[in-house]
N, C-alpha and C positions, 0 to 999 in steps of 0.2 A: 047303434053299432059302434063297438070299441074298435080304436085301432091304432098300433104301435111300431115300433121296430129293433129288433132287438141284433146288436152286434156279436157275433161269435168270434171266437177264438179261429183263424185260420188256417190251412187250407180246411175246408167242409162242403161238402155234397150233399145235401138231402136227402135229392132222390135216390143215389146208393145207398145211404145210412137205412133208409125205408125201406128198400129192397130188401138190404140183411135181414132186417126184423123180420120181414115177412119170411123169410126162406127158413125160421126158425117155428115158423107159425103156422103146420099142415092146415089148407083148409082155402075157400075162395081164392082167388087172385086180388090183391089188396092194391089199392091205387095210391102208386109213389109219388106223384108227382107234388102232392101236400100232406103234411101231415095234419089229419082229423081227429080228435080227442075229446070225448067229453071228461070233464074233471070238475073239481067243487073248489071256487075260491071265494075266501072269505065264508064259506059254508052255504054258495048259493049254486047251483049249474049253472055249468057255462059252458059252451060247445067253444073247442078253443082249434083255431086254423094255424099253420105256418106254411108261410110256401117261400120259395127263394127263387130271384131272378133265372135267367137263363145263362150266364154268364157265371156263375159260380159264386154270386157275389159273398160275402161274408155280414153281411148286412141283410137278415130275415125281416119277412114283413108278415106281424105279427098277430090278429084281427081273432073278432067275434060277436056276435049278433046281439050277443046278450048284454046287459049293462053290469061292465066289468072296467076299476081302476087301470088303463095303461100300464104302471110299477107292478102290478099283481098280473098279466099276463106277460109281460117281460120277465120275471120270477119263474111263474110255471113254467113259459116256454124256454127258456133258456137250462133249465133241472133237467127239462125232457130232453131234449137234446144234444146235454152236454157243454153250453156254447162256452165254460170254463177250460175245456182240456185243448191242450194245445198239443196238435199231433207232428210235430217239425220235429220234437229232441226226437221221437222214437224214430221216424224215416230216416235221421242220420246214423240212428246205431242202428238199423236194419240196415243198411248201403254196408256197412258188415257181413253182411251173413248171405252166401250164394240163393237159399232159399228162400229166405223172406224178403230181401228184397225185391225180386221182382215180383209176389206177394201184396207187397205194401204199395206198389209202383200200381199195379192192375186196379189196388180197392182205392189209391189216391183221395183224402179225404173224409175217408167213413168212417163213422163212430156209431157206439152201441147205442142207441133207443133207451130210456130207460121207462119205468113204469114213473106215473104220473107222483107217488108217496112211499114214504119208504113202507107203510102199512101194506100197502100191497104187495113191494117187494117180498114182504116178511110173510106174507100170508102165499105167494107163488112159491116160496122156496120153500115151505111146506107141500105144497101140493104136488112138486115134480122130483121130491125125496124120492127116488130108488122104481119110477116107474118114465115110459117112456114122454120123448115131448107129446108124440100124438096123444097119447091119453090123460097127459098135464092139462093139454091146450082145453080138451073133451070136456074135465071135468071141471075147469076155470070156468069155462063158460058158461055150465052150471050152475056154480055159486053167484057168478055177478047176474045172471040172469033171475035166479031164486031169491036173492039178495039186496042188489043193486037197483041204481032208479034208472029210469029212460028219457033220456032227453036229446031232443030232435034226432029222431032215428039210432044212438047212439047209447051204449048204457054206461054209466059211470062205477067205476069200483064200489062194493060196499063200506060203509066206515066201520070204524073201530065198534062204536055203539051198537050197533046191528048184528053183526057177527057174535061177540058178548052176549047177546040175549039172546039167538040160537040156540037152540037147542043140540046134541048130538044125533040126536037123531035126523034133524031137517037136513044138517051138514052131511050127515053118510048118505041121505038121499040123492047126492051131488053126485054121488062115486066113491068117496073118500072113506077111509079105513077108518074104524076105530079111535083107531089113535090119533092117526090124523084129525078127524075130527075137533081131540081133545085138545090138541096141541095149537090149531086154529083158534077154538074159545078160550084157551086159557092167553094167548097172545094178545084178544083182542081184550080180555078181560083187563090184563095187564095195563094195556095203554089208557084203558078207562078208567081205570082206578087210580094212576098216576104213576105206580110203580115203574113203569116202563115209559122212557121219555124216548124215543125215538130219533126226533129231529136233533133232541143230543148228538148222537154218534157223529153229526156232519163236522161237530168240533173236536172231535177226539182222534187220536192215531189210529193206524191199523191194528196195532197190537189190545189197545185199549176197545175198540169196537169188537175185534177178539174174543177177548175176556167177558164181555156183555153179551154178546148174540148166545155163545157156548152155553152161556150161565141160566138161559132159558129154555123151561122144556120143551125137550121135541128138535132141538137144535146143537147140531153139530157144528164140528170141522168145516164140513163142506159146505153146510150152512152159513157161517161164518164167511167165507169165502165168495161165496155165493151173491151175498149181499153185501160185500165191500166192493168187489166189482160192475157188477150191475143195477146195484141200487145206489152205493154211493162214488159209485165212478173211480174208485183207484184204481189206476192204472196197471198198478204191478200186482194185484190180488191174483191168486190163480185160486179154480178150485181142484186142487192135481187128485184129490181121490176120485175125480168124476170119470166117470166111465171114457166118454166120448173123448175129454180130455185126454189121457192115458194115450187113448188107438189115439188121436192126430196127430199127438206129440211125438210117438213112436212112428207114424206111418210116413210122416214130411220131416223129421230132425233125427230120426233113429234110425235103427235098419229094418224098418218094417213092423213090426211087432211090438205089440201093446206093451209100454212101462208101466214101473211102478210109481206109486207117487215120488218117490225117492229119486226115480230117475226124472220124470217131468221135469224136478224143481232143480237137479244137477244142470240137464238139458237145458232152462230156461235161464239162467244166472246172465251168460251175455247180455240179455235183454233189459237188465235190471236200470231203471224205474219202469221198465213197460212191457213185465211177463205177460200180464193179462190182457192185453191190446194184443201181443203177437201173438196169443192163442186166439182170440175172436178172429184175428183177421186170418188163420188157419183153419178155423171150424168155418167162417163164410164161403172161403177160397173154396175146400169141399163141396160146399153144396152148391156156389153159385159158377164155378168156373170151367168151360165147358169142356178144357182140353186137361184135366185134371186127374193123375193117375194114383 
């Protein structure tokens, strides 16, 4: 058994960060109190655990059964969960604004989840292109299950390789369109081939990982966006064509009524470096907060 510890960036919750994910994720009731993740490091399985004191402390303790490098679950674990983003500048520019801050005051702590690679990311913002979460979630689960390997109870994403040699046909058997299909194997073809370096983008700008995600088929805008915030954590990415976004942004900072992108990104400028944090902590607020109108 490995076992480590990894320091995050402060203040941080877990168990809310875990709750959000879940309230994103129709389907069982998911136990917050550790995050459980099977993942591939170094290209082996490894069921990977974080749990965090009672006390809030800032200092995860890090473990897994499997025989895995300490530096290489510090690594993962800390990707997953963000332990780089430090959520203090944004609380002060939200002590700004009548609405989000007691917002930011109620979620104290929380940060986005992310997916264990950005392949994944790239391969989920395919999937939840222009159809709802519940049937994202439906058909994700599909593929990692049709796809993916199983280890201790737990399946791990498929890689790049795998997906690549898919066929369109096996892939539409998931749910997935057509196109989608296409746009799955040609992504994972990409990263196989070499064309597509992915762990790139973690050194590039916003604008520059931009120009890269756009410039692959099957991937937009929103795409784009999509996967600067939630796959590689910037803070201030929005993705203001998204639907959901649009209604929050108008329903808690407008007068009701769904904007346009044009408006979102006018509406979110106070927030600037941390548009995309006060939309997450808006879209959570919705779902998890009880007196919420």
């Amino acid at each position: 058994m490995a076992t480590t510890q990894l320091t995050v960036q402060g203040p941080y919750d877990l168990a809310l960060s875990l709750k959000a994910r879940a309230s994103f994720s129709p389907g069982p009731a998911e136990d917050t109190t550790a995050l459980r993740i099977a993942v591939r490091i170094d290209g082996k399985p490894v069921l990977l655990e974080v749990q965090q004191a009672a006390n809030k402390s800032a200092v995860l303790q890090v473990s897994s059964l499997d025989d895995a490098h300490p530096e290489r679950l510090q690594e993962q674990a800390g990707w997953i969960v963000l332990a780089d983003l430090d959520l203090r500048p944004f609380y002060r520019i939200a002590e700004n604004d009548p609405i989000i801050d007691p917002v930011a005051r109620l979620f104290h702590g929380m940060k986005p989840i992310r997916p264990a690679t950005l392949f994944e990311m790239a391969v989920d913002a395919v999937i939840e292109q222009q159809i709802s979460l519940t049937a994202a979630r439906r058909i994700r689960s599909r593929v990692i299950e049709r796809f993916g390997e199983r280890t201790a109870g737990l399946w791990i994403f498929p890689d790049p390789e795998t997906l690549a040699r898919a066929s369109t046909e096996e892939l539409r058997a998931c749910g997935l369109s057509g196109r989608k299909a296409e746009y799955i194997n040609g992504v994972a073809r990409n990263v196989v081939e070499g064309s597509l370096d992915l762990d790139q983008l973690k050194n590039l700008s916003d604008n520059e990982v931009r120009s890269i995600i756009s410039g692959i088929r099957g991937f937009g805008r929103w795409s784009a966006e999509y996967i600067l915030i939630r796959g590689l954590g910037r803070p201030d990415a929005v993705p203001a064509d998204d639907l959901a976004v649009r209604t929050m942004v108008g329903k808690y900072l407008g007068d009701g009524s769904r904007m346009t992108a044009e408006q979102v990104e006018q509406t979110l400028k106070p927030f600037v470096p941390f548009r995309g944090i006060a939309v997450f902590y808006l879209l959570v607020y919705h779902r998890l907060a009880p007196d919420r109108k």
